[in-house]
N, C-alpha and C positions, 0 to 999 in steps of 0.2 A: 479166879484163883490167883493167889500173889506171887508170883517169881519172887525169891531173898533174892538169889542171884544176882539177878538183873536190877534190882534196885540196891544193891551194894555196890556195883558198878557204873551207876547212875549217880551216885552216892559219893562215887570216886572222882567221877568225871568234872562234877559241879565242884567240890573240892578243889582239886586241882587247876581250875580255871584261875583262882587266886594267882599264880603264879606268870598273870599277865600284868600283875600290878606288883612285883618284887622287880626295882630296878636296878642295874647294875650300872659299875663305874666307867663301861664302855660306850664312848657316841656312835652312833650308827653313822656309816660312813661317809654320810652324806652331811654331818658336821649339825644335822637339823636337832635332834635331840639323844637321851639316855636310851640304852638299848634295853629291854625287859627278858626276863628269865626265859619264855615262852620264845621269841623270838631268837635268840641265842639257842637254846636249845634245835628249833626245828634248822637253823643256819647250819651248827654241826649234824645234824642230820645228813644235810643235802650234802655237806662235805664228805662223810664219811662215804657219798655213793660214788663221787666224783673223784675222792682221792683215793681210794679204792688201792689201787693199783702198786701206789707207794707204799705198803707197808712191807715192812721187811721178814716176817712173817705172814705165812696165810692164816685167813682169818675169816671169821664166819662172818659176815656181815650183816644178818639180820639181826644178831648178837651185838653188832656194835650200835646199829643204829637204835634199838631197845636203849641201849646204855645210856647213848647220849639224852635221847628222849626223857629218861625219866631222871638223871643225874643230878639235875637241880632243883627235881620237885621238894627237898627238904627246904629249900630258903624259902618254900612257904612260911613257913615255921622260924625258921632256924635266923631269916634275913641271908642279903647277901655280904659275905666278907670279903672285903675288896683284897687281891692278893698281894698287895705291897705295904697292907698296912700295920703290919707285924702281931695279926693275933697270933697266938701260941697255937701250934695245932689240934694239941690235945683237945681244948677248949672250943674251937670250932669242929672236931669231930663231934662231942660229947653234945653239942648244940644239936649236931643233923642228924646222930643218932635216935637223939629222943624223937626229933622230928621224924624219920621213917620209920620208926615202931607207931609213932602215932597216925602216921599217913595213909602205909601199906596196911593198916590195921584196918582201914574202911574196907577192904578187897574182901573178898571170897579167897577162903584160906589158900591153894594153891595158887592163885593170883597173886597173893600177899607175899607165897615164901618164894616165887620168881623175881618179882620186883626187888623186895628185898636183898636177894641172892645178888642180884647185877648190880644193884646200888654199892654195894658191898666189893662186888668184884670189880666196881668202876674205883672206887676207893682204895684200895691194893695195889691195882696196878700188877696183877701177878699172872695175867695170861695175853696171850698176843692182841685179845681185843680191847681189854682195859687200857693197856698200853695206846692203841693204835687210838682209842675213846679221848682218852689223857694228853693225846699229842696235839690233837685236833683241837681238844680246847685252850691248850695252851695256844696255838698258830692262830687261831679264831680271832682274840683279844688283839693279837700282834699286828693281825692286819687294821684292827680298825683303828688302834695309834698310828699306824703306818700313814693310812688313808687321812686322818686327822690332825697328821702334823704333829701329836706327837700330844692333843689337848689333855686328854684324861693323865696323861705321866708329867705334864708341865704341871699340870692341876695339884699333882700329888707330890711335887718332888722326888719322882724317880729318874733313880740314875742308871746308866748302860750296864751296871753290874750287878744291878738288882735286875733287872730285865733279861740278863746273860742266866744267873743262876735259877729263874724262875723257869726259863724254857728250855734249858738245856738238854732237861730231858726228852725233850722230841724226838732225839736220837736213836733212845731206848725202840723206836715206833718207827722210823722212817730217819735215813741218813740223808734221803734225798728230799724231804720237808725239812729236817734240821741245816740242811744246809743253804733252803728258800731262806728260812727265819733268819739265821745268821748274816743273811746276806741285806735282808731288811734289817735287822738293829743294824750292822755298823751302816747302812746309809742315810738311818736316822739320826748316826751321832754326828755324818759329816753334813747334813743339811741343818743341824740342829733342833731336831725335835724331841732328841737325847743327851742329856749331858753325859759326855766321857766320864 
Protein backbone atom coordinates (compact mmCIF):
# COMPACT_ATOMS: atom_id res chain seq x y z
CA UNK A 1 0.00 0.00 0.00
CA UNK A 2 1.51 3.51 -1.01
CA UNK A 3 1.53 6.23 1.69
CA UNK A 4 0.97 9.91 -0.61
CA UNK A 5 1.91 11.28 2.58
CA UNK A 6 4.88 10.04 3.21
CA UNK A 7 6.20 10.26 -0.05
CA UNK A 8 5.26 13.92 -0.37
CA UNK A 9 7.28 14.39 2.47
CA UNK A 10 10.04 12.46 1.28
CA UNK A 11 9.64 14.39 -1.63
CA UNK A 12 10.17 17.50 0.37
CA UNK A 13 12.88 16.37 2.20
CA UNK A 14 15.15 15.38 -0.94
CA UNK A 15 14.11 18.72 -2.24
CA UNK A 16 15.27 20.68 0.15
CA UNK A 17 18.59 19.12 0.68
CA UNK A 18 19.40 21.61 -2.47
CA UNK A 19 19.74 24.18 0.00
CA UNK A 20 23.20 22.90 1.12
CA UNK A 21 24.58 24.01 -2.16
CA UNK A 22 22.91 27.95 -2.16
CA UNK A 23 25.91 29.84 -0.84
CA UNK A 24 25.85 32.87 1.02
CA UNK A 25 28.05 36.07 1.17
CA UNK A 26 29.15 35.09 4.82
CA UNK A 27 32.75 33.25 5.71
CA UNK A 28 32.19 30.87 8.31
CA UNK A 29 34.08 32.01 11.04
CA UNK A 30 36.83 30.30 10.91
CA UNK A 31 37.92 32.56 7.75
CA UNK A 32 38.09 28.79 5.87
CA UNK A 33 35.37 29.15 3.34
CA UNK A 34 31.43 30.67 2.16
CA UNK A 35 28.92 29.65 4.65
CA UNK A 36 25.76 27.68 2.85
CA UNK A 37 22.05 28.24 3.47
CA UNK A 38 21.71 24.85 5.52
CA UNK A 39 24.21 25.72 7.82
CA UNK A 40 23.17 29.28 8.51
CA UNK A 41 19.84 28.26 8.93
CA UNK A 42 20.48 25.34 11.66
CA UNK A 43 23.36 28.11 13.40
CA UNK A 44 19.97 30.55 13.94
CA UNK A 45 18.40 27.67 15.22
CA UNK A 46 20.78 26.90 17.91
CA UNK A 47 20.77 30.68 18.64
CA UNK A 48 17.38 31.06 18.87
CA UNK A 49 17.66 28.19 21.95
CA UNK A 50 20.51 30.08 23.45
CA UNK A 51 19.33 33.42 23.07
CA UNK A 52 16.14 32.70 24.35
CA UNK A 53 16.08 34.68 27.09
CA UNK A 54 16.82 38.20 25.36
CA UNK A 55 13.69 38.77 23.63
CA UNK A 56 11.76 41.53 24.78
CA UNK A 57 8.68 39.75 24.34
CA UNK A 58 7.61 36.32 25.15
CA UNK A 59 7.68 34.03 22.68
CA UNK A 60 6.92 30.68 21.52
CA UNK A 61 9.93 29.17 20.69
CA UNK A 62 9.32 26.19 18.78
CA UNK A 63 7.60 28.81 16.51
CA UNK A 64 10.74 30.57 16.14
CA UNK A 65 12.93 27.87 15.72
CA UNK A 66 10.42 26.39 12.69
CA UNK A 67 10.86 30.08 11.28
CA UNK A 68 14.30 30.14 11.10
CA UNK A 69 14.63 26.50 9.93
CA UNK A 70 12.71 26.90 7.03
CA UNK A 71 13.27 30.92 6.11
CA UNK A 72 15.78 30.35 3.48
CA UNK A 73 14.39 27.34 1.90
CA UNK A 74 13.13 29.74 -1.04
CA UNK A 75 16.90 30.59 -2.18
CA UNK A 76 16.56 27.18 -3.49
CA UNK A 77 14.86 28.82 -6.09
CA UNK A 78 15.01 32.26 -5.69
CA UNK A 79 19.20 32.33 -5.06
CA UNK A 80 20.71 34.03 -2.33
CA UNK A 81 20.51 38.08 -2.33
CA UNK A 82 23.29 39.40 -0.66
CA UNK A 83 21.85 42.21 1.80
CA UNK A 84 24.12 45.18 0.72
CA UNK A 85 23.75 44.68 -2.73
CA UNK A 86 20.78 47.03 -3.28
CA UNK A 87 18.12 44.59 -5.10
CA UNK A 88 14.86 46.41 -4.66
CA UNK A 89 12.79 44.55 -2.37
CA UNK A 90 9.88 44.08 -4.28
CA UNK A 91 11.80 42.12 -6.65
CA UNK A 92 13.54 39.67 -4.25
CA UNK A 93 10.28 39.17 -2.45
CA UNK A 94 8.39 38.43 -5.92
CA UNK A 95 11.58 36.02 -6.50
CA UNK A 96 10.94 33.84 -2.96
CA UNK A 97 7.41 34.10 -3.38
CA UNK A 98 7.25 32.20 -6.51
CA UNK A 99 9.74 30.04 -4.93
CA UNK A 100 7.64 28.85 -1.70
CA UNK A 101 4.28 28.45 -3.67
CA UNK A 102 6.51 26.21 -5.60
CA UNK A 103 8.51 24.56 -2.65
CA UNK A 104 5.74 24.15 0.10
CA UNK A 105 3.59 22.89 -2.84
CA UNK A 106 5.63 19.49 -2.60
CA UNK A 107 4.02 19.20 1.21
CA UNK A 108 0.89 17.53 2.02
CA UNK A 109 -1.68 20.36 2.16
CA UNK A 110 -1.62 21.33 5.89
CA UNK A 111 2.10 21.01 5.81
CA UNK A 112 2.10 23.29 2.93
CA UNK A 113 -0.30 25.92 4.56
CA UNK A 114 2.11 25.90 8.05
CA UNK A 115 5.36 26.26 6.27
CA UNK A 116 3.95 28.68 4.07
CA UNK A 117 2.10 30.61 7.05
CA UNK A 118 5.79 31.04 8.99
CA UNK A 119 7.62 31.90 5.78
CA UNK A 120 5.24 34.60 5.51
CA UNK A 121 5.14 35.41 9.12
CA UNK A 122 9.04 35.34 9.16
CA UNK A 123 8.80 37.86 6.15
CA UNK A 124 6.41 40.53 8.04
CA UNK A 125 8.02 40.75 10.79
CA UNK A 126 4.56 41.29 12.59
CA UNK A 127 4.66 39.10 15.78
CA UNK A 128 7.07 38.69 18.61
CA UNK A 129 8.58 35.62 17.01
CA UNK A 130 9.30 36.85 13.42
CA UNK A 131 10.70 39.73 15.02
CA UNK A 132 12.89 37.75 17.58
CA UNK A 133 13.52 35.07 13.92
CA UNK A 134 14.56 38.54 12.14
CA UNK A 135 16.94 39.67 14.75
CA UNK A 136 18.86 36.78 14.94
CA UNK A 137 19.57 36.65 11.37
CA UNK A 138 20.43 39.91 11.21
CA UNK A 139 23.16 39.41 14.53
CA UNK A 140 24.02 35.93 12.88
CA UNK A 141 25.97 37.77 9.65
CA UNK A 142 27.28 40.47 12.26
CA UNK A 143 29.25 38.09 14.00
CA UNK A 144 30.77 36.27 11.24
CA UNK A 145 32.20 39.91 9.70
CA UNK A 146 33.09 40.54 13.28
CA UNK A 147 34.85 37.17 13.54
CA UNK A 148 36.39 37.81 9.97
CA UNK A 149 37.84 41.04 10.23
CA UNK A 150 35.37 42.42 8.51
CA UNK A 151 36.16 40.11 4.85
CA UNK A 152 32.70 39.52 3.26
CA UNK A 153 31.90 43.83 3.85
CA UNK A 154 35.74 44.65 2.71
CA UNK A 155 34.81 42.23 -0.24
CA UNK A 156 31.68 44.26 -0.97
CA UNK A 157 32.36 47.83 -0.08
CA UNK A 158 30.37 48.18 2.85
CA UNK A 159 30.24 50.92 4.81
CA UNK A 160 29.38 51.40 8.99
CA UNK A 161 25.94 52.97 7.73
CA UNK A 162 25.02 50.48 5.60
CA UNK A 163 25.63 47.99 8.26
CA UNK A 164 23.88 50.46 10.99
CA UNK A 165 20.56 50.58 8.93
CA UNK A 166 20.54 46.92 8.06
CA UNK A 167 20.64 45.79 11.76
CA UNK A 168 19.07 48.22 13.33
CA UNK A 169 16.26 46.64 13.70
CA UNK A 170 17.42 44.09 16.13
CA UNK A 171 15.98 46.46 18.47
CA UNK A 172 12.46 45.84 17.37
CA UNK A 173 13.56 41.91 19.21
CA UNK A 174 15.93 42.48 21.99
CA UNK A 175 17.44 46.01 23.21
CA UNK A 176 19.96 43.78 24.84
CA UNK A 177 21.31 41.98 21.35
CA UNK A 178 20.93 45.45 19.79
CA UNK A 179 23.01 46.76 21.99
CA UNK A 180 25.87 43.42 21.67
CA UNK A 181 25.58 44.34 17.79
CA UNK A 182 26.07 47.97 18.13
CA UNK A 183 28.83 47.40 20.29
CA UNK A 184 30.37 45.11 17.56
CA UNK A 185 30.05 47.60 14.41
CA UNK A 186 31.58 50.51 16.17
CA UNK A 187 34.66 48.12 17.22
CA UNK A 188 34.68 47.19 13.72
CA UNK A 189 35.04 50.69 12.61
CA UNK A 190 37.87 51.34 15.19
CA UNK A 191 39.86 48.15 14.40
CA UNK A 192 39.10 48.73 10.67
CA UNK A 193 37.16 46.17 9.29
CA UNK A 194 34.40 48.89 8.68
CA UNK A 195 34.81 51.90 6.99
CA UNK A 196 33.10 54.90 9.10
Amino acid sequence: MRNNRLQQQIEFIIEIDKLKQVYRQSILMDGTRRENDAEHSWHLALMSILLEEYSQEKIDLLRVVKMVLIHDLVEIDAGDTYCYEGTPYKEKLEREKKAADRLFSILPPDQMEELQALWEEFEKRATPEARFAAALDRLQPLLHNYKTKGESWKKHGVTSDKVIERNKSIIEASKTLWDYAETIIKDSIKKGYLPA
